[in-house]
Every structure is written in structure tokens, then in C-alpha cells.
VEXVO-170500 format. One record per residue (C-alpha): residue number from 1; x, y, z. Coordinates in Angstrom, 1 decimal. Layout:
% residues N
NUM, X, Y, Z .
...
This chain:
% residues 299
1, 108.0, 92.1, 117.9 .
2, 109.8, 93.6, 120.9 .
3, 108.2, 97.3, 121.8 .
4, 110.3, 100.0, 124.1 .
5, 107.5, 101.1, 125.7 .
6, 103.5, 100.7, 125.8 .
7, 101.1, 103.3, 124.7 .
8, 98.1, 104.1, 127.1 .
9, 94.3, 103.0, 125.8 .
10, 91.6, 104.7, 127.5 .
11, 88.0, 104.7, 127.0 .
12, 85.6, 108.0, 128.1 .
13, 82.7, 106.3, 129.3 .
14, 79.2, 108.7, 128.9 .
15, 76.3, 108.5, 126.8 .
16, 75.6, 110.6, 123.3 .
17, 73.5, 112.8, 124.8 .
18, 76.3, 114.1, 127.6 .
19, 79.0, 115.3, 125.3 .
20, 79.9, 118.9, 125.2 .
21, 79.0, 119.7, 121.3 .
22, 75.7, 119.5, 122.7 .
23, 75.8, 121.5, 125.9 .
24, 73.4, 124.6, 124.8 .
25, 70.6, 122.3, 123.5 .
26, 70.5, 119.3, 126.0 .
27, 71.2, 120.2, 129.8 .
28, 71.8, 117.4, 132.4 .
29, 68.6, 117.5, 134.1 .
30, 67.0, 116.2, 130.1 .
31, 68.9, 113.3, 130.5 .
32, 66.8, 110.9, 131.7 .
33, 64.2, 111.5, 128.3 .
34, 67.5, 110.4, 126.2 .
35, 67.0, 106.5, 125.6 .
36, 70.6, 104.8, 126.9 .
37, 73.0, 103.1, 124.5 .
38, 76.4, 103.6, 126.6 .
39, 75.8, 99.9, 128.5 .
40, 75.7, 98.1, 124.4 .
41, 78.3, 100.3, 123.3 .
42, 81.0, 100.1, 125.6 .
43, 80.2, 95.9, 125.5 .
44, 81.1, 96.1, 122.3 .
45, 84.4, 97.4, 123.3 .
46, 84.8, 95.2, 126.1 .
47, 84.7, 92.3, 123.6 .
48, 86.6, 93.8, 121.5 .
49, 89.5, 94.4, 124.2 .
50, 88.8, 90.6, 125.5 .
51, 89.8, 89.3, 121.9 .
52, 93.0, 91.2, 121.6 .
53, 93.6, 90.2, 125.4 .
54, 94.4, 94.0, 125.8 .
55, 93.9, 95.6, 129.0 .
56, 93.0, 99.5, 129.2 .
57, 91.4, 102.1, 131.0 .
58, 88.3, 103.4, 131.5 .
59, 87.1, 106.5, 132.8 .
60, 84.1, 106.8, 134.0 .
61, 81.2, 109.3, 134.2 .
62, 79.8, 109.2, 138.0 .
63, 76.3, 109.8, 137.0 .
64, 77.1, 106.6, 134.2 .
65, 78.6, 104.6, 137.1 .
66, 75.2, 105.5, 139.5 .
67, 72.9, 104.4, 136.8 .
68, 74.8, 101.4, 135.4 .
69, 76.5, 99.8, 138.2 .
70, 77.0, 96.4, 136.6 .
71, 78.8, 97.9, 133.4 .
72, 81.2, 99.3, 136.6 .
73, 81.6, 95.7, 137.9 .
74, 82.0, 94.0, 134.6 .
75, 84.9, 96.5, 133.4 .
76, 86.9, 96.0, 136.8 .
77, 86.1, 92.1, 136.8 .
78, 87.6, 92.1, 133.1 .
79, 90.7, 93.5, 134.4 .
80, 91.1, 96.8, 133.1 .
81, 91.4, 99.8, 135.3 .
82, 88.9, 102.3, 136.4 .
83, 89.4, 105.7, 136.8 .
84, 87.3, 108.8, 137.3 .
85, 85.9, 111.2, 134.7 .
86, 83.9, 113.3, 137.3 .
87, 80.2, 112.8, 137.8 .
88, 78.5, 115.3, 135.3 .
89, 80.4, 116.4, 132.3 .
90, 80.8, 120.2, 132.7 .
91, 83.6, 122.4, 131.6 .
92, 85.0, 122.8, 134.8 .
93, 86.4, 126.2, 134.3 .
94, 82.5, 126.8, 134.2 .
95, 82.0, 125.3, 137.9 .
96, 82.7, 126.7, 141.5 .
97, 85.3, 125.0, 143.2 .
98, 82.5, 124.2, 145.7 .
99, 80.8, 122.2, 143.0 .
100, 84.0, 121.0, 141.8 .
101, 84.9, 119.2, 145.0 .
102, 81.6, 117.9, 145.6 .
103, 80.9, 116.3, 142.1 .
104, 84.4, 114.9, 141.9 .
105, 84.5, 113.4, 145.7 .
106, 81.0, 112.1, 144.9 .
107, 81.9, 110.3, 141.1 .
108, 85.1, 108.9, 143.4 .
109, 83.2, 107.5, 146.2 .
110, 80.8, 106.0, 143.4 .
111, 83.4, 104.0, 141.9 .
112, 85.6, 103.3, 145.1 .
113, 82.4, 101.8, 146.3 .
114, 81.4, 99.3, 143.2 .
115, 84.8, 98.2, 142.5 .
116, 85.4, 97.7, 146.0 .
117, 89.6, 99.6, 144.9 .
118, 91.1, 103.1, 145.3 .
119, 90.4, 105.2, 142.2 .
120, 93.6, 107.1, 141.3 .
121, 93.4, 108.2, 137.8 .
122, 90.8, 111.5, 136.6 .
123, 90.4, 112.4, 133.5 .
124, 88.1, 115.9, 133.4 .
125, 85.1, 116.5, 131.0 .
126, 86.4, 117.7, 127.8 .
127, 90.0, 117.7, 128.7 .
128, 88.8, 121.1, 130.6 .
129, 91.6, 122.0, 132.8 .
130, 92.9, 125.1, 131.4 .
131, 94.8, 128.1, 132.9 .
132, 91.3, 129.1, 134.2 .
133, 91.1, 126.1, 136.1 .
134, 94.4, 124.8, 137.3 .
135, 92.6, 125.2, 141.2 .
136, 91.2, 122.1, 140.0 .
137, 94.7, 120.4, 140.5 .
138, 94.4, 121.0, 144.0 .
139, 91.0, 119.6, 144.6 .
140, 92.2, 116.2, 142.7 .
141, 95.1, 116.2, 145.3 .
142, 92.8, 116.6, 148.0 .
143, 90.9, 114.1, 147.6 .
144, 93.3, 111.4, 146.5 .
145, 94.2, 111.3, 143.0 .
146, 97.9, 110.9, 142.3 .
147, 97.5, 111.1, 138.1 .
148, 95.7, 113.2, 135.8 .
149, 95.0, 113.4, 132.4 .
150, 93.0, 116.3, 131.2 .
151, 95.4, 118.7, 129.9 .
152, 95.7, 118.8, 125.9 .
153, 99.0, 121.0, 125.1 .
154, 97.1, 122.4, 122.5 .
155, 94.8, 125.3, 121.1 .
156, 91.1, 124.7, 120.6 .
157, 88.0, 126.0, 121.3 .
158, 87.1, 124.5, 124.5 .
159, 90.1, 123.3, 126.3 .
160, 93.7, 123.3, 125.7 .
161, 96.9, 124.5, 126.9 .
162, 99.0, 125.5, 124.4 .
163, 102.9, 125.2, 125.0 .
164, 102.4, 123.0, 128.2 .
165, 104.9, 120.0, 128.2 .
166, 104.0, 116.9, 125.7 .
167, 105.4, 114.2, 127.7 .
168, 104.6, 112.9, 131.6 .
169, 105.6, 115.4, 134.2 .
170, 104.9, 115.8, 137.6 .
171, 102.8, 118.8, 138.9 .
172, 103.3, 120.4, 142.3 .
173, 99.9, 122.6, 143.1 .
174, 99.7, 125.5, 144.6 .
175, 99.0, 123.9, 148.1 .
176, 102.2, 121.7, 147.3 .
177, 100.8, 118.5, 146.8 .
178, 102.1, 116.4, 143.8 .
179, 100.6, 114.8, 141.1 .
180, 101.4, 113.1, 137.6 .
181, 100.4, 114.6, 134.3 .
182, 99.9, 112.3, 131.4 .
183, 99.1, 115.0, 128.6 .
184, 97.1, 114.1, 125.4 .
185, 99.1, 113.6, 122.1 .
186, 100.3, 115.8, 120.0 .
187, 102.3, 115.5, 117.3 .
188, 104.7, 118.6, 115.9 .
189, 104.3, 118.9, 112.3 .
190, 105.7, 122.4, 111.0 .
191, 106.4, 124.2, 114.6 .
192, 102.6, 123.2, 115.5 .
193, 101.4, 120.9, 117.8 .
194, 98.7, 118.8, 116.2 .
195, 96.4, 116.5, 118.2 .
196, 96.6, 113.3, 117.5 .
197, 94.9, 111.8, 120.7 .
198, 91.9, 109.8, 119.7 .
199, 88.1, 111.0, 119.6 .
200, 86.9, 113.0, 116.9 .
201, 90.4, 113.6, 115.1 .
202, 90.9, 110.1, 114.8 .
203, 87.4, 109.8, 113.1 .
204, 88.3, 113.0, 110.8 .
205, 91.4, 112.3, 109.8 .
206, 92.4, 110.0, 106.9 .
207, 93.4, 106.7, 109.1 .
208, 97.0, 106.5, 107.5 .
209, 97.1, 110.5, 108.8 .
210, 96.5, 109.1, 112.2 .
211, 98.7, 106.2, 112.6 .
212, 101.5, 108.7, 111.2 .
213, 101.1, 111.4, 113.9 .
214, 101.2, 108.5, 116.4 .
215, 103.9, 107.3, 115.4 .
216, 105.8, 110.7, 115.1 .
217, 104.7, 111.9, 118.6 .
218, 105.9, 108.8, 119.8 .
219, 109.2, 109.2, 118.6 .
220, 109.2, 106.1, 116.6 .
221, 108.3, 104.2, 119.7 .
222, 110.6, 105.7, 122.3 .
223, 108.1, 107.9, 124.4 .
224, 104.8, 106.2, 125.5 .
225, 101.2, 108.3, 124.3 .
226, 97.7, 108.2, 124.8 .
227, 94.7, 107.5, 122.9 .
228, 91.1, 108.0, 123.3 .
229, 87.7, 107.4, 122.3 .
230, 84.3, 107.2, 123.7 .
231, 81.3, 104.3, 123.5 .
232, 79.5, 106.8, 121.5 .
233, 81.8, 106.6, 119.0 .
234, 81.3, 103.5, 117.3 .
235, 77.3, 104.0, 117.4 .
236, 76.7, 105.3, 113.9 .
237, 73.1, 104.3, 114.6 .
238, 72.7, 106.6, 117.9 .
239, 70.1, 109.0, 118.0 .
240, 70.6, 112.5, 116.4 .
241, 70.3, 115.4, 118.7 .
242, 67.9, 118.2, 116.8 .
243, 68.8, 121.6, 117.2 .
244, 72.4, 121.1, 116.7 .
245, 74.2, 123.7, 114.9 .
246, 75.9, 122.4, 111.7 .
247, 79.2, 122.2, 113.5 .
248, 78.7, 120.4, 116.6 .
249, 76.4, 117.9, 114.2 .
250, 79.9, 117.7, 111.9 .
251, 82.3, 117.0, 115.5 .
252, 80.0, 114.7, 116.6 .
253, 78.6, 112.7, 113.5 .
254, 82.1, 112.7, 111.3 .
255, 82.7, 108.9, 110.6 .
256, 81.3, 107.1, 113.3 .
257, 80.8, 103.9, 111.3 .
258, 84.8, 103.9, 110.5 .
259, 86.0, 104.5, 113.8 .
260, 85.6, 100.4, 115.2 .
261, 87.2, 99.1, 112.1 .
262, 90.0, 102.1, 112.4 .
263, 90.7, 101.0, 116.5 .
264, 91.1, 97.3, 115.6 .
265, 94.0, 98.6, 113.1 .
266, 95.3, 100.8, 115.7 .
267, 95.5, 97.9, 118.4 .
268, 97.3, 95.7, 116.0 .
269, 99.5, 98.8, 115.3 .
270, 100.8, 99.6, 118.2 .
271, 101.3, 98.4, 122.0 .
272, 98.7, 99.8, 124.4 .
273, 98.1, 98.6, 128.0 .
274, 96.4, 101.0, 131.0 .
275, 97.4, 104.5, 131.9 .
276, 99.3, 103.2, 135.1 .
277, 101.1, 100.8, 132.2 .
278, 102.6, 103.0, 130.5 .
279, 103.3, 105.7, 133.4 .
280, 105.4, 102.9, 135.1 .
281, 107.5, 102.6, 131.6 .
282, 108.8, 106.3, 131.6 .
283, 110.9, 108.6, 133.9 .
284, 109.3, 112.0, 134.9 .
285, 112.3, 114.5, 133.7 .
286, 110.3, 117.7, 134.4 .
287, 108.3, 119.3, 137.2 .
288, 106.0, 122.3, 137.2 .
289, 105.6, 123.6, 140.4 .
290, 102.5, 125.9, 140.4 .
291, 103.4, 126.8, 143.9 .
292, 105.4, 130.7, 143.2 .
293, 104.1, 132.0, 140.7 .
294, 101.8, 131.4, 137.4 .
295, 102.9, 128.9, 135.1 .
296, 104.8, 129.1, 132.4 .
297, 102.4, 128.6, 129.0 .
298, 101.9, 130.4, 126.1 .
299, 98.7, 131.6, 125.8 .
């Protein structure tokens, strides 16, 4: 079967213990006491990826790549590509830009340095460049990224920004440097955009639910998307965090044994390939240019 274009699969890679539903009960200097599973877990994907002979992207945690160098080496020897998910998984809307810039030049240099390769791709923790923190654009600029993809043109507790554009567009920052946005995926249903990226909404949803808002976002297979998921999520024998409130235990708990069996459907599905894949199959038709004034999103 001919496709039009090819969907973009990419891979968060940090531990159980780092993700943001447990922020108020674990903090990063705990970390260490957490036994490791990320190394197994994202294995399991690697074979996974190796059977369908399906290359993808992974973004990596800096403090993952410092710890677990190998699992760096083995993902770049296997052909996929490696990109940059910062070093410590915080909102960034809760960091200075001081700490901004180091973590992220540090969590670059990691990588640049194992895979021996510019990184060009970041990805920030829990998609959390919002209107607070578009000055993170800049930074990314600075220090050599030409693509992003952390804005979710949605509404949600933690990140989002709703009525931001739902296809790739190119992003002049305020110092006038340029970059590429690859947005998560939505899907409208009703006048609402409904995310239908990956993660935790792929494990919640029904998995006909899924496939249909891919599909739809897609236009029937004219305009490329992106899914995600982490290593975590195909642990249902990881760990469980105490202290959890009931919701950030439902987030992070919600179907974990379905969600392998649910991806090999999805790869068989549809066409995926690597973020710079699918970027190289579209045209950029719009531009915002954060240079004037403040953008133009609903809030």
C-alpha cells in the first residue's frame, strides 16, 4: 500500500519515577533510591522497532543519557534518531531561564558527545512550553536546535496551548532566530481539539477511539502527525509510587499492560518513520513570528 506521507514515532525516554504526575511526592534529588527499569523497557521497544524494521525517534532525558550511556549508543547504532528531552524533567515555566539554558546545553552536550552527531530535535518535559514560557524558544535557538516539539494546541492542566496551529509551522523568536514546530495531535471533533498524541490518552482511550482520531487529524492520510509514548509505559509490573493522589495513580497506572499490544496495531496501521521523516514530507505554510508583539492564542 502506497502512503502520501509518513507519520512521526517518537519515544520519551525517562524512568517511572521522573514523570510529572509524581512531581510533589518524589523530587529529583530521590532518584537514585528508585530501582531503574528504563534500560529493559525501552529494549523491549528497540526490538520491537527492529522487527517492524521501523526507524523512530527518541528523545532523551540528559540525566537518563549520563547514567545509561550504552542505551544512548545502542539507540543511535540501531539507526533511529536522537533528540533531546532536556536533562531533568521540570515544567519549564517553573525554571529560570538561567537554569533553563544550563540544563538544556548540558542534556545536549551529553548526547552530542555519546553519539558522536549534532542533536537537533527537543522535545520539553511534559510538553511544557506554554505562553509562560515561549523565552524558552530562544534558548533552543541559541544553542542549536532547529525543531521542536513541545507545544500541545490544547487545554490541560499542565501544558497546552490552546488555539495554536495543528500542523508544522515555522517559529521566528523574539531574538529572530527560526525554528520548526511539529505540534502534538489533535484531532477536532465538535469545534474541540482533542488529543490524540500518544501517552496516557492512547492507554485511556478505547483503541478503535484512538486509531479514529488519528486518522481524522490526519486528514485521511494527507497531513503527517505525531505519536508518543514512554518506556514506562509498557511496564505494568513497575513499581507503584505511595503517596500518589488517586488521580495521578489513575494517569499514570490506566492500562499499562494494553498499551505494547495497542502500539504493534498502531505500527501496522499506519506509516511512521523519525521526526526529521516526516518534517521533510510537508511544506511549512504558516509562520509565527513572536518578534512584535505577543502571539496570537486563545487563552
Amino acid at each position: 500500500m502506497t502512503h502520501a506521507i509518513t507519520h512521526a514515532m517518537t519515544v520519551d525516554v525517562e524512568d517511572y519515577f521522573q514523570v510529572a504526575a509524581f512531581f510533589d511526592v518524589i523530587k529529583p534529588e530521590d532518584w537514585e533510591q528508585w530501582p531503574s527499569r528504563v534500560v529493559d523497557n525501552t529494549d523491549r521497544l528497540l526490538d520491537l522497532f527492529s522487527e517492524a524494521d521501523l526507524k523512530v525517534t527518541f528523545f532523551i532525558l540528559g540525566w537518563v543519557a549520563e547514567r545509561h550511556p550504552d542505551l544512548v549508543k545502542r539507540i543511535h547504532s540501531a539507526g533511529h534518531e536522537v533528540a533531546s528531552h532536556g536533562y531533568s524533567h521540570q515544567f519549564i515555566y517553573r525554571q529560570s531561564p538561567e537554569v533553563f539554558y544550563d540544563e538544556t546545553r548540558r542534556s545536549k552536550q551529553i548526547l552530542e558527545d555519546l553519539i558522536q552527531e549534532p542533536v537537533n530535535g527537543y522535545r520539553a518535559a511534559s510538553y511544557s512550553i506554554t505562553n509562560r514560557s515561549l523565552w524558552a524558544l530562544d534558548t533552543l535557538a541559541e544553542l542549536g536546535f532547529t525543531w521542536d516539539s513541545s507545544i500541545f494546541p490544547t487545554r490541560h492542566d499542565n501544558y497546552g496551548i490552546p488555539g495554536s496551529p495543528e500542523e508544522p509551522y515555522k517559529i521566528i523568536t523574539r531574538s529572530g532566530a527560526e525554528l520548526t514546530e511539529f505540534p502534538l495531535t489533535t484531532a477536532k471533533v465538535l469545534g474541540q481539539s482533542v488529543p490524540a498524541a500518544g501517552g496516557g490518552y492512547f492507554r485511556q482511550y478505547p483503541y478503535a477511539l484512538s486509531r479514529w482520531l488519528f486518522q481524522r487529524a490526519s486528514d485521511n492520510g494527507k497531513k503527517p502527525q505525531i505519536f508518543y509514548l514512554h518506556p514506562w509505559e509498557i511496564d505494568p509490573d513497575q513499581p507503584r509510587i505511595p503517596n500518589a493522589s488517586w488521580f495521578s495513580r489513575f494517569r499514570h497506572y490506566t492500562n499499562l499492560h494494553r498499551c505494547m499490544p495497542r502500539l504493534e496495531r498502531l505500527i501496522q496501521d499506519f506509516p511512521f518513520g523519525t521526526m526529521s521523516q516526516s518534517l521533510g514530507s510537508v511544506e511549512l505554510k504558516q509562520t509565527l513570528d513572536l518578534r512584535d508583539a505577543a502571539p496570537q492564542y486563545a487563552d
